[in-house]
GUSEKOL-975079 format. One record per residue: residue number from 1; residue in three letters; x, y, z of N, C-alpha, C, O, CB in turn. Coordinates in nm, 4 decimals. Atoms other than C-alpha are relative to their C-alpha. Glycine has a CB too. Layout:
residues N
(pt NUM; 'ALA'; (X; Y; Z); (X; Y; Z); (X; Y; Z); (X; Y; Z); (X; Y; Z));
...
//
This chain:
residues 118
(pt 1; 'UNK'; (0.0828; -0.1187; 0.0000); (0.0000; 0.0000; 0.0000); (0.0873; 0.1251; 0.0000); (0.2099; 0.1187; 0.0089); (-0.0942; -0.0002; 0.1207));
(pt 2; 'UNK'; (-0.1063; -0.1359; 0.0231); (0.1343; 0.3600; -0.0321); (0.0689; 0.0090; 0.1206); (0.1920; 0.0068; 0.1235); (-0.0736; 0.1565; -0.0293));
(pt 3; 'UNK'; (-0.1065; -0.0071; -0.1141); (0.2212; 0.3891; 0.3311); (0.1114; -0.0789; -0.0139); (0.2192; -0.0205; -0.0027); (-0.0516; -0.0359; 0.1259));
(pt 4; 'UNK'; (-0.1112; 0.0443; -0.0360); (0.4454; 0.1197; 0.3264); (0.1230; 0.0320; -0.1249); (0.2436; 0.0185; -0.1045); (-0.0288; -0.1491; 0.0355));
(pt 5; 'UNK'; (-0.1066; -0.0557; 0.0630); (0.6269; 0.2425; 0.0356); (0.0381; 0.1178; -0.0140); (0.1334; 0.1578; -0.0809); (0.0013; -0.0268; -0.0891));
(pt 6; 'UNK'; (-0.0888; -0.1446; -0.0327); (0.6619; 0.5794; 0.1327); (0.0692; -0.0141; 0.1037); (0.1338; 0.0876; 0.1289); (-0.0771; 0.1300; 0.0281));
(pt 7; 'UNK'; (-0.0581; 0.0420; -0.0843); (0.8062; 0.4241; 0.4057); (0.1189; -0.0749; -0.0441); (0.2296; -0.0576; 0.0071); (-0.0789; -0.0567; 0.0680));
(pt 8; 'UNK'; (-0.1366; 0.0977; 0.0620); (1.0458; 0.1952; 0.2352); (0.0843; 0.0811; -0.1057); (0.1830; 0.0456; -0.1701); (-0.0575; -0.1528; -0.0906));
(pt 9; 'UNK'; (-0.0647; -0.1043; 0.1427); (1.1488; 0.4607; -0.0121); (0.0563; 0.1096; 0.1001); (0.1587; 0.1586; 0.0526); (-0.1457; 0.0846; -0.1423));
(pt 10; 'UNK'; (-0.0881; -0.0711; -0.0956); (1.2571; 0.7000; 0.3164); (0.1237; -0.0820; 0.0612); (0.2433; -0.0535; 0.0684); (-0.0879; 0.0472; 0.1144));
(pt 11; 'UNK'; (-0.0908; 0.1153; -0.0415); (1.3983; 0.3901; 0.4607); (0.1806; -0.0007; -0.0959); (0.2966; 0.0109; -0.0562); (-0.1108; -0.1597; -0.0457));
(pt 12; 'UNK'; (-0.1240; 0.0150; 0.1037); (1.6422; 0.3556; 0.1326); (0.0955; 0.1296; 0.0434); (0.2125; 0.1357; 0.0812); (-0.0558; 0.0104; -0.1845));
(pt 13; 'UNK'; (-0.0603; -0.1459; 0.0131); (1.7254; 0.7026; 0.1469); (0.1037; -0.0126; 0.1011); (0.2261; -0.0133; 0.0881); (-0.1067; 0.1331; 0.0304));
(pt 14; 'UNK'; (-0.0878; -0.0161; -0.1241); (1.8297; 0.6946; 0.4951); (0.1237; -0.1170; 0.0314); (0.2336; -0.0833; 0.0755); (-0.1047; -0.0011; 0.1250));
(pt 15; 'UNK'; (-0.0755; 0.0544; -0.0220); (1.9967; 0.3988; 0.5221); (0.1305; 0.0076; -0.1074); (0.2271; -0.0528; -0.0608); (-0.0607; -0.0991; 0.0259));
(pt 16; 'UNK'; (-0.0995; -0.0001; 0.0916); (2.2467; 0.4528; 0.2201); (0.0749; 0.1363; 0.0612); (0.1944; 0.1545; 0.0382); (-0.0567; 0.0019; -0.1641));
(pt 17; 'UNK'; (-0.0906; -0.0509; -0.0201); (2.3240; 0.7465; 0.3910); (0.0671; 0.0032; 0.1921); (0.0965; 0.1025; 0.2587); (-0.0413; 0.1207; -0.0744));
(pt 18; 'UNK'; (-0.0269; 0.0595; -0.0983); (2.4227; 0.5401; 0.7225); (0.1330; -0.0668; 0.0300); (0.1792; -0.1264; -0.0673); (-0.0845; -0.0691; 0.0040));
(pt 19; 'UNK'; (-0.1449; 0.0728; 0.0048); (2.7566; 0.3969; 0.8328); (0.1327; -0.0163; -0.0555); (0.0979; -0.0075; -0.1733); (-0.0126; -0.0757; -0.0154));
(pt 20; 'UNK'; (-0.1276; 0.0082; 0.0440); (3.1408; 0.3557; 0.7271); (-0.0583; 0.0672; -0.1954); (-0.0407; 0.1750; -0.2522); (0.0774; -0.2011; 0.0334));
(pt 21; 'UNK'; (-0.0105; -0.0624; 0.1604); (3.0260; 0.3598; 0.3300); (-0.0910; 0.0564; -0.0309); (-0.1540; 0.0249; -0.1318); (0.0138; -0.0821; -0.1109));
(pt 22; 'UNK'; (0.1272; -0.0423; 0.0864); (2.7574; 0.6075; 0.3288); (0.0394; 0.1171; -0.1032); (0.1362; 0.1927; -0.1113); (-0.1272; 0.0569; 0.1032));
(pt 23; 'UNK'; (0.0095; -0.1363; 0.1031); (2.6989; 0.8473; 0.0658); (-0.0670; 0.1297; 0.0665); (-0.1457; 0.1162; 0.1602); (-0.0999; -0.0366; -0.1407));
(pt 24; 'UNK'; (0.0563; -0.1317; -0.0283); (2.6079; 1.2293; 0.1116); (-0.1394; -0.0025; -0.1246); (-0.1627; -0.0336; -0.2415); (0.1387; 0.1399; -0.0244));
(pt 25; 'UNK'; (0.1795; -0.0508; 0.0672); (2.2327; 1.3263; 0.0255); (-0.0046; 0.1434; -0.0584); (-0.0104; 0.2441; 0.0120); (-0.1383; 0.0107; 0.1419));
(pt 26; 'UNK'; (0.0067; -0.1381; 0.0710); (2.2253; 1.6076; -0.2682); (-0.1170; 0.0113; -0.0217); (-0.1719; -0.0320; -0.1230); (0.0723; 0.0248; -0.1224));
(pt 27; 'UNK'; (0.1321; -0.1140; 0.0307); (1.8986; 1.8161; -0.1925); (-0.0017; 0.1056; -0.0137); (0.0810; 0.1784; 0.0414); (-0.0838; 0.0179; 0.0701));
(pt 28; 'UNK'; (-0.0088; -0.0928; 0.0563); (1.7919; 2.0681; -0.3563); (-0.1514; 0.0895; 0.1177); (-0.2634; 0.0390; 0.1094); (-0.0061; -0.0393; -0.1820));
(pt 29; 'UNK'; (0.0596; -0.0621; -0.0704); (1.5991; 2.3280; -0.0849); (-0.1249; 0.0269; -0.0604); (-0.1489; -0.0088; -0.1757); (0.0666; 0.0930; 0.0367));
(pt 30; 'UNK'; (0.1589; -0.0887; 0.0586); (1.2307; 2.5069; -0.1303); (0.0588; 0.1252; -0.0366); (0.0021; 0.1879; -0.1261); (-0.1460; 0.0366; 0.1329));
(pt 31; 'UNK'; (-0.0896; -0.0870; 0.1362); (1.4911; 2.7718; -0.2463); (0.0792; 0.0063; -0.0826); (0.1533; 0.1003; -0.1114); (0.0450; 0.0658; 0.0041));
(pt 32; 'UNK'; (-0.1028; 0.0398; 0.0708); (1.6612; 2.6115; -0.4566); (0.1399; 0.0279; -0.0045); (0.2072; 0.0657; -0.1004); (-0.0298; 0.0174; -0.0870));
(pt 33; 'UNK'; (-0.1612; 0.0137; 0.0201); (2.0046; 2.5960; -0.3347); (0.0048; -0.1373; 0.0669); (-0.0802; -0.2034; 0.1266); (0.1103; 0.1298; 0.0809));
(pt 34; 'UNK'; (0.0038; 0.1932; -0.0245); (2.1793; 2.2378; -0.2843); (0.0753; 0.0187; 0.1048); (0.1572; 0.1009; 0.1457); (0.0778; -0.1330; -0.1272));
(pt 35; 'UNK'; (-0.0645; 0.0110; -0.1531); (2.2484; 2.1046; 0.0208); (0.0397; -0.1264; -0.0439); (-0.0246; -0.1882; -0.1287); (-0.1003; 0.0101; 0.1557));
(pt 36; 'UNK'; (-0.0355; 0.1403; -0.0104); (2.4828; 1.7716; 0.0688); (-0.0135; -0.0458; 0.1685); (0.0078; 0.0493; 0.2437); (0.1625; -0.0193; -0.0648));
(pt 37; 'UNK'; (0.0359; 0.0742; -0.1584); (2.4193; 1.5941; 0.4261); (0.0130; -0.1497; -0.0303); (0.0109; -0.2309; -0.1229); (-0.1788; 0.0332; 0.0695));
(pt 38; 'UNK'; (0.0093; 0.1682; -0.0647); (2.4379; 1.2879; 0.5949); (-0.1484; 0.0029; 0.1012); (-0.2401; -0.0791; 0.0955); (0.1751; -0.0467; 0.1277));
(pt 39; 'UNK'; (0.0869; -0.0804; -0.1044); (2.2111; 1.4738; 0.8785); (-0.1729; -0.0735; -0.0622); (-0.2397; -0.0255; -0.1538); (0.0285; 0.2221; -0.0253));
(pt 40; 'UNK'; (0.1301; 0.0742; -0.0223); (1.8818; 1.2345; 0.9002); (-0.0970; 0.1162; 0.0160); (-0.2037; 0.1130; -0.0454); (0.0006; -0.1045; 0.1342));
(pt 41; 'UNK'; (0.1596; -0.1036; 0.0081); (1.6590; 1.5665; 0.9948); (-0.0037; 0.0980; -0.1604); (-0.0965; 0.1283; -0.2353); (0.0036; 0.1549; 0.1710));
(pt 42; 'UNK'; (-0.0123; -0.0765; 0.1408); (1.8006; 1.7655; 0.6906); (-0.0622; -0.1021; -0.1403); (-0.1292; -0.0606; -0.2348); (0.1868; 0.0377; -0.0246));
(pt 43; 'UNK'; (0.0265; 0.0810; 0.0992); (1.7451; 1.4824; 0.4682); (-0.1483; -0.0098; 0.0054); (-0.2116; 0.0062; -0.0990); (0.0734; -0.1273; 0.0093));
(pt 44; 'UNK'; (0.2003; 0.0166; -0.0208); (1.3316; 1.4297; 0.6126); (-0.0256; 0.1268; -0.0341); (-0.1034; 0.1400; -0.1286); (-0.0879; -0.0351; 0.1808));
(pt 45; 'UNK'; (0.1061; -0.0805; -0.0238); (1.2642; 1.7831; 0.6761); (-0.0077; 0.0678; -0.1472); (-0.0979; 0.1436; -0.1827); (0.0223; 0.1010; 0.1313));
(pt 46; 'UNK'; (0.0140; -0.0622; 0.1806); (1.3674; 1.8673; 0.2584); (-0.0907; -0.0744; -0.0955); (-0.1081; -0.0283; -0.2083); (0.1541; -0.0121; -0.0900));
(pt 47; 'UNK'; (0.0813; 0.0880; 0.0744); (1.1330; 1.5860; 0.1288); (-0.1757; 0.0894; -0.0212); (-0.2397; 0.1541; 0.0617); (-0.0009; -0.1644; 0.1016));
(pt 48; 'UNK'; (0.1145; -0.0629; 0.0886); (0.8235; 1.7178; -0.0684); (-0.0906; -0.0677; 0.0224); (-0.1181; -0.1542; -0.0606); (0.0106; 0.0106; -0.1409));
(pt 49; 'UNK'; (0.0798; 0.1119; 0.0320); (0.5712; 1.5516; 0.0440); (-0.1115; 0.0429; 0.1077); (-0.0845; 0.1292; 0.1913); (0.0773; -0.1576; 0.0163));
(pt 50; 'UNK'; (0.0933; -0.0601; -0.1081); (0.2215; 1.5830; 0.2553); (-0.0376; -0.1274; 0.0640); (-0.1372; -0.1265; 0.1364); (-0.1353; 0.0919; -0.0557));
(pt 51; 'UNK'; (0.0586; 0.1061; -0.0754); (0.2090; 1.2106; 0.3734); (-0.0031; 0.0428; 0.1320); (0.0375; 0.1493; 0.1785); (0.0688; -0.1271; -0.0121));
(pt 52; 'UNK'; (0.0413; 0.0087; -0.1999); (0.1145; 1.1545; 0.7584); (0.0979; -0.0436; 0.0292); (0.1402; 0.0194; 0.1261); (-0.1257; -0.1024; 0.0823));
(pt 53; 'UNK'; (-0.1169; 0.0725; -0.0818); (0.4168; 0.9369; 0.8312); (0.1127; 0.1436; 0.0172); (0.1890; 0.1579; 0.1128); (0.0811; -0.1609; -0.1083));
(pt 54; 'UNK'; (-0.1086; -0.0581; -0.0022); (0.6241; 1.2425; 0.7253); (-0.0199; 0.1009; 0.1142); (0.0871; 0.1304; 0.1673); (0.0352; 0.0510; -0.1310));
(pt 55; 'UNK'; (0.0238; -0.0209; -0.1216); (0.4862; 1.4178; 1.0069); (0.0394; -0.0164; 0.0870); (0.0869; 0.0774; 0.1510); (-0.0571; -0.0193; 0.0245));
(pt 56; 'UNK'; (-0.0609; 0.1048; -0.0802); (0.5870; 1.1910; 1.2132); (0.1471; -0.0080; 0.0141); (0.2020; 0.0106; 0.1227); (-0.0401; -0.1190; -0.0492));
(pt 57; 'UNK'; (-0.0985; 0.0132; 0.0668); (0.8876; 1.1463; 1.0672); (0.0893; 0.1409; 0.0657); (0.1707; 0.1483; 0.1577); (-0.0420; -0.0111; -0.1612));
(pt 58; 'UNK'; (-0.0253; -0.1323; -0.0712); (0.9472; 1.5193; 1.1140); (0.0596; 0.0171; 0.1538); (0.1749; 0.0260; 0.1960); (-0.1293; 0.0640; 0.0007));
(pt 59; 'UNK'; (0.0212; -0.0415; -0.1102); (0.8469; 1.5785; 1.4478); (0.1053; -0.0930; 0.0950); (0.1570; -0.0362; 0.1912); (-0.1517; -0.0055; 0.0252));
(pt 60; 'UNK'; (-0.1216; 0.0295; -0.0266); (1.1065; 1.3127; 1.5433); (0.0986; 0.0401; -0.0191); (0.1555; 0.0696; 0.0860); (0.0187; -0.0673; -0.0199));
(pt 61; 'UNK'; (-0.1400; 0.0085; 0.0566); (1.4039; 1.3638; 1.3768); (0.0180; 0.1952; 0.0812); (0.1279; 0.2235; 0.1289); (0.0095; -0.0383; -0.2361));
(pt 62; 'UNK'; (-0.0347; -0.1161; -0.0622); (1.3432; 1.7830; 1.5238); (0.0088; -0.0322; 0.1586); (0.0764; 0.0440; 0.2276); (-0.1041; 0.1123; -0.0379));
(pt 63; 'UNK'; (-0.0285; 0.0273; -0.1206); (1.3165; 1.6165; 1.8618); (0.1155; -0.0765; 0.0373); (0.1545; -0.0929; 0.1529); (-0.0941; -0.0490; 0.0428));
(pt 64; 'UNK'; (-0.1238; 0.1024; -0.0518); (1.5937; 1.4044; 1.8757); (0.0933; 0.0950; -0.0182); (0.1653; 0.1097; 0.0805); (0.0377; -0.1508; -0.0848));
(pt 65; 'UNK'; (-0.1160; -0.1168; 0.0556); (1.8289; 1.6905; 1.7042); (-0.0124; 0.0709; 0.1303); (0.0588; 0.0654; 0.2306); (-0.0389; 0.1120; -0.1583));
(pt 66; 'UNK'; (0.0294; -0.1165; -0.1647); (1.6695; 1.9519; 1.9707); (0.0895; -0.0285; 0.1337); (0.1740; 0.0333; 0.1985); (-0.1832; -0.0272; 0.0772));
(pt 67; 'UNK'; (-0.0376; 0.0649; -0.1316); (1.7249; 1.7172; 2.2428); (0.1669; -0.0386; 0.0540); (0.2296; -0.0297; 0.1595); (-0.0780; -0.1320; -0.0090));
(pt 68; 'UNK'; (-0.1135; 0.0914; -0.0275); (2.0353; 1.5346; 2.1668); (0.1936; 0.0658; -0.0999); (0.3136; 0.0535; -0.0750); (-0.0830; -0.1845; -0.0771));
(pt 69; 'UNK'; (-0.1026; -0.0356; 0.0749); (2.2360; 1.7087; 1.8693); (0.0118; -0.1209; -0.0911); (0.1050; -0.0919; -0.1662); (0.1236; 0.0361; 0.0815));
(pt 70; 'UNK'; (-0.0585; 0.0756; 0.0242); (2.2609; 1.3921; 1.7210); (-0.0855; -0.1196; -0.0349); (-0.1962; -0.1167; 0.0189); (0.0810; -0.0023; 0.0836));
(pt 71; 'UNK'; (0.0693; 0.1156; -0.0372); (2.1312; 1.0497; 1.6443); (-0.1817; -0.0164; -0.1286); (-0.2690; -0.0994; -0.1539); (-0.0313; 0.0345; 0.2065));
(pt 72; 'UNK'; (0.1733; 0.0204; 0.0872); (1.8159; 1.1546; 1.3897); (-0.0484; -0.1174; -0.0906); (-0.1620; -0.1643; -0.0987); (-0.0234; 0.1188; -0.1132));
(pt 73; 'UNK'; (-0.0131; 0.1154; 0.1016); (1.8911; 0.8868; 1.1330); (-0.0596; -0.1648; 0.0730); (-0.1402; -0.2472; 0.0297); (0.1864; -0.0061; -0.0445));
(pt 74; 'UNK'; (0.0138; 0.1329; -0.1077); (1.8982; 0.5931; 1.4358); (-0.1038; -0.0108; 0.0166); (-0.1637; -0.1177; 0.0047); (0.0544; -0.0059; 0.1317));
(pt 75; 'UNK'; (0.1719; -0.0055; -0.0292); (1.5594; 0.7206; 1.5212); (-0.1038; -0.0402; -0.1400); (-0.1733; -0.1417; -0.1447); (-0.0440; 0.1828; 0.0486));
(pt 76; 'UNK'; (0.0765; 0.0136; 0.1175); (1.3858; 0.7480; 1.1789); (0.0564; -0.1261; -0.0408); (-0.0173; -0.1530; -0.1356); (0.0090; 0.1173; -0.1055));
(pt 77; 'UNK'; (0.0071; 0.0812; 0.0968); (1.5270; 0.4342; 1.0513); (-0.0544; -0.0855; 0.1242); (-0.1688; -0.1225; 0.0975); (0.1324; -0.0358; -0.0999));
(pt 78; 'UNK'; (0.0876; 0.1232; -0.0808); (1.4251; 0.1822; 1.3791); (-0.1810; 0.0813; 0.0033); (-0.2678; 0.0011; -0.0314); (0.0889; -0.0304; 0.2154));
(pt 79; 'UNK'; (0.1091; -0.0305; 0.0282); (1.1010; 0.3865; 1.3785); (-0.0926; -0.0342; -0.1354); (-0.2125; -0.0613; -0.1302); (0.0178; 0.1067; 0.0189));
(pt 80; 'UNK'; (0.0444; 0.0950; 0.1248); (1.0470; 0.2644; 0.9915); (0.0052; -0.1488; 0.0511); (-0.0964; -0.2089; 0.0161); (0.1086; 0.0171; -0.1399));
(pt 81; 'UNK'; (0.0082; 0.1247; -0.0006); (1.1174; -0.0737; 1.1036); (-0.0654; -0.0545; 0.0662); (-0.0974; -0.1726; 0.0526); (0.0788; -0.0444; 0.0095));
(pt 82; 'UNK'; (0.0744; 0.0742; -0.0317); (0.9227; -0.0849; 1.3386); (-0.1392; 0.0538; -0.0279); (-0.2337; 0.0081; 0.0364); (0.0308; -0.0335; 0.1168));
(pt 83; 'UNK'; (0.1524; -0.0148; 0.1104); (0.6152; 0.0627; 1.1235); (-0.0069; -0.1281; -0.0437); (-0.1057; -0.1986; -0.0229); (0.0034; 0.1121; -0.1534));
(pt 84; 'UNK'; (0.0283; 0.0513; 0.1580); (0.6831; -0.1558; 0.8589); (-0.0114; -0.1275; 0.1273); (-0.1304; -0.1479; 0.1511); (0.1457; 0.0082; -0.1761));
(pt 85; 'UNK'; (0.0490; 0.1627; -0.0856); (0.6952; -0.5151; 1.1385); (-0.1088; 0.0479; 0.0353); (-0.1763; -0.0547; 0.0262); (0.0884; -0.0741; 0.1464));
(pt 86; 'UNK'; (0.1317; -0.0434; -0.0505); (0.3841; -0.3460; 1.2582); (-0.1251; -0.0228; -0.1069); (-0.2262; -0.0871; -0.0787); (0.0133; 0.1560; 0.0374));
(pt 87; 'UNK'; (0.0456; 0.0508; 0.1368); (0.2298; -0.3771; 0.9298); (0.0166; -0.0942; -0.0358); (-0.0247; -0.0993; -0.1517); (0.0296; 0.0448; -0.0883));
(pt 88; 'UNK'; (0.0013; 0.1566; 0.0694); (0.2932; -0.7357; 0.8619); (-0.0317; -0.0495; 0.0980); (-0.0634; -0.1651; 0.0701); (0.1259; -0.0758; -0.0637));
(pt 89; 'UNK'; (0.0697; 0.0543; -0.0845); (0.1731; -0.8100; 1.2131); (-0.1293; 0.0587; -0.0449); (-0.1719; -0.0423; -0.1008); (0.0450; 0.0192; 0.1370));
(pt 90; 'UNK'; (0.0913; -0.0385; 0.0319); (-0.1487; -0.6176; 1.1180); (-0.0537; -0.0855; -0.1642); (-0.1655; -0.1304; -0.1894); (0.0299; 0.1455; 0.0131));
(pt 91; 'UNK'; (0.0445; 0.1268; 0.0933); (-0.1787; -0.8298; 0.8110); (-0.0585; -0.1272; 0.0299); (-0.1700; -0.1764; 0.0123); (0.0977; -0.0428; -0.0589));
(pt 92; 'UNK'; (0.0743; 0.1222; -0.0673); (-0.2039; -1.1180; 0.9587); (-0.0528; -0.0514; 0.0940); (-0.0264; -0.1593; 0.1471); (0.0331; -0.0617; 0.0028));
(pt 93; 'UNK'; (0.0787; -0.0433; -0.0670); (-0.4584; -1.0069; 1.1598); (0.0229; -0.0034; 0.1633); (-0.0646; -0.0411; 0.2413); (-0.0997; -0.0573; -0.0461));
(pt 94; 'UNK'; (-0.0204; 0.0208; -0.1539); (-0.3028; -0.9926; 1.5110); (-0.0500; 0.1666; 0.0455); (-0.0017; 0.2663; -0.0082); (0.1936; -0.0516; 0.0490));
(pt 95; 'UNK'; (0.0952; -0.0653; -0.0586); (-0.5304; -0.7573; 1.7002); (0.0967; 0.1359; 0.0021); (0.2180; 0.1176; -0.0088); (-0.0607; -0.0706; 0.1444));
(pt 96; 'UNK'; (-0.1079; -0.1717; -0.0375); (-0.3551; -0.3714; 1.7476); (-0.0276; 0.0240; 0.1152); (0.0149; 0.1377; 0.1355); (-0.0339; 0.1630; -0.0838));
(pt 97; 'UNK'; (-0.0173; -0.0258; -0.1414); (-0.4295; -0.3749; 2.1290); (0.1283; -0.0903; 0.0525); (0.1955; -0.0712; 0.1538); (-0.1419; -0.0370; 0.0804));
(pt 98; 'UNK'; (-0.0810; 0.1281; -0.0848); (-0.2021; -0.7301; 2.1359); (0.1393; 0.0806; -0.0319); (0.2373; 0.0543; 0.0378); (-0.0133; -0.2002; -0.0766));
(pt 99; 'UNK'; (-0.1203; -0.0101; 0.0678); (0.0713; -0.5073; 1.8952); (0.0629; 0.0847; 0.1180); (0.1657; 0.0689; 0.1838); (-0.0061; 0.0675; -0.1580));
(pt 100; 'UNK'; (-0.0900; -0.0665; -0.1001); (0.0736; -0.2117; 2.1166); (0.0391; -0.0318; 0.1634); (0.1275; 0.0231; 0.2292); (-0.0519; 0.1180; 0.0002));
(pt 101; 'UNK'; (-0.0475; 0.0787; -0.1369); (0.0739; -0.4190; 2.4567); (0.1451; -0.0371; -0.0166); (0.2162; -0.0465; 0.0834); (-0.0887; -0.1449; 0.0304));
(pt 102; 'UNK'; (-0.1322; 0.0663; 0.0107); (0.4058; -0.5470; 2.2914); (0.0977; 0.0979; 0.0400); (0.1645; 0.1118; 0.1425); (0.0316; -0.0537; -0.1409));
(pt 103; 'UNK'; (-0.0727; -0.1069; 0.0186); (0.5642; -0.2593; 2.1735); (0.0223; 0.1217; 0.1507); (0.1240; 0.1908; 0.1573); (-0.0777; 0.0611; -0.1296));
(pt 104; 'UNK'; (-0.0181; -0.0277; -0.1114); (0.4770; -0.1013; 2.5608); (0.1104; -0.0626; 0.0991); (0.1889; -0.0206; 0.1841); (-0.1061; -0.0118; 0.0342));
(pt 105; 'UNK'; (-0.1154; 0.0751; -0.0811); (0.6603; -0.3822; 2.6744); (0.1280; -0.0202; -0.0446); (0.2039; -0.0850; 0.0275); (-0.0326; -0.1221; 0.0277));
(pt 106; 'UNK'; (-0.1061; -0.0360; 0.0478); (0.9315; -0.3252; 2.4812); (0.0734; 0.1055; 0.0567); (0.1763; 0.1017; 0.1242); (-0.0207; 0.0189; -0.1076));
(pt 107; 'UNK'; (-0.1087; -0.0609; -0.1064); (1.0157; -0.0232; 2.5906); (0.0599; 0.0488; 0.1648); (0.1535; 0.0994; 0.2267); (0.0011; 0.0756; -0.0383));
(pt 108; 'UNK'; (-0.0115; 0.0335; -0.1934); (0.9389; -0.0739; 2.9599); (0.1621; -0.0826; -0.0395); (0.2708; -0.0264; -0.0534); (-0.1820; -0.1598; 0.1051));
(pt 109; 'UNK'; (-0.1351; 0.0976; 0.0158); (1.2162; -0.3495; 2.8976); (0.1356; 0.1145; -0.0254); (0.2280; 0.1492; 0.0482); (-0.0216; -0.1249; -0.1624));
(pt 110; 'UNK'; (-0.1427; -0.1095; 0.0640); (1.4642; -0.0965; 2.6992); (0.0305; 0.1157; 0.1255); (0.1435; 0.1436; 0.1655); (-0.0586; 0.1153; -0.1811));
(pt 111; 'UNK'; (-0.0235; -0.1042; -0.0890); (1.3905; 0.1833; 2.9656); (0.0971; -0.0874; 0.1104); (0.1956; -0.0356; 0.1630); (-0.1514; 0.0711; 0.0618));
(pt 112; 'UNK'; (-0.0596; 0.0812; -0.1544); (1.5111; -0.1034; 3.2529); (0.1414; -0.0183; -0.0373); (0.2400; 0.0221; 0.0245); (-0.0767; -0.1765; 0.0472));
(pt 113; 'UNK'; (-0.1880; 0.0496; 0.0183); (1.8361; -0.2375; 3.0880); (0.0372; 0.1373; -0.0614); (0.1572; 0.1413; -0.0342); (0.0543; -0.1657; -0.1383));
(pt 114; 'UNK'; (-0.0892; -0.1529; 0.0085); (1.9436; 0.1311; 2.9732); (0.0513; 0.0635; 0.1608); (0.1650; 0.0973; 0.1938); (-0.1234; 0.1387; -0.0792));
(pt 115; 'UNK'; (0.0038; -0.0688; -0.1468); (1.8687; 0.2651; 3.3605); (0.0945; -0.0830; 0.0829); (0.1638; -0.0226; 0.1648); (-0.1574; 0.0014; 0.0745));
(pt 116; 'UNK'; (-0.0275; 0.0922; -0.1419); (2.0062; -0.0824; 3.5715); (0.1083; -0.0708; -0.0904); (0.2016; -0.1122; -0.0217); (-0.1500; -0.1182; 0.0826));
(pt 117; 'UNK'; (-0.0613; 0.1257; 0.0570); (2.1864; -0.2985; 3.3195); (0.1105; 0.0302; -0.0958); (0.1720; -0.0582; -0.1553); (-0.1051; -0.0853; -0.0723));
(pt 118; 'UNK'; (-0.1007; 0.0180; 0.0463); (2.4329; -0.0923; 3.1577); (0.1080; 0.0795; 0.0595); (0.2231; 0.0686; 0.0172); (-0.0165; 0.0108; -0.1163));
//
């Protein structure tokens, strides 16, 4: 469906420009001058687009920057991944109270071994 490939088509983006061999992202601004980045919020917040995920998308990648300086890419790409597993559990019809009970307990879990366990 479109979500998941406007999702998998940010996904690409971001991850090519991730790790030891990434490439720089040549966008071209809403004033047309070019920008090159690696920068995960620069790369979302120049995308043309009025989907809902990018919203989303957004409003992360300015909170994590805000917050942290750092890290936007890490966020937006496990946040695609875990859309997109969210969507193939929703396929095959597992209830969306059982998904987000999970995903709660997920990061209960993550909050505990970040706080006690490392």
């Amino acid at each position: 469906d479109n979500n998941s490939k406007w999702i998998a088509n940010v996904t690409k983006i971001l991850k090519t420009s991730f790790g030891p061999k990434s490439t720089l992202k040549m966008i071209v601004d809403k004033n047309g001058n070019l920008i090159l980045s690696h920068n995960g919020n620069s790369i979302i917040r120049e995308i043309n687009s009025d989907h809902p995920f990018l919203k989303i998308f957004l409003e992360l990648s300015i909170n994590q920057e805000d917050e942290y300086g750092d890290g936007t890419k890490e966020v937006l790409l496990l946040t695609s991944e875990i859309i997109t597993n969210c969507q193939v559990l929703l396929k095959k019809k597992i209830p969306t109270w059982k998904i987000i009970n999970c995903l709660n307990e997920l990061f209960n879990n993550s909050i505990y071994l970040l706080n006690y366990e490392l």
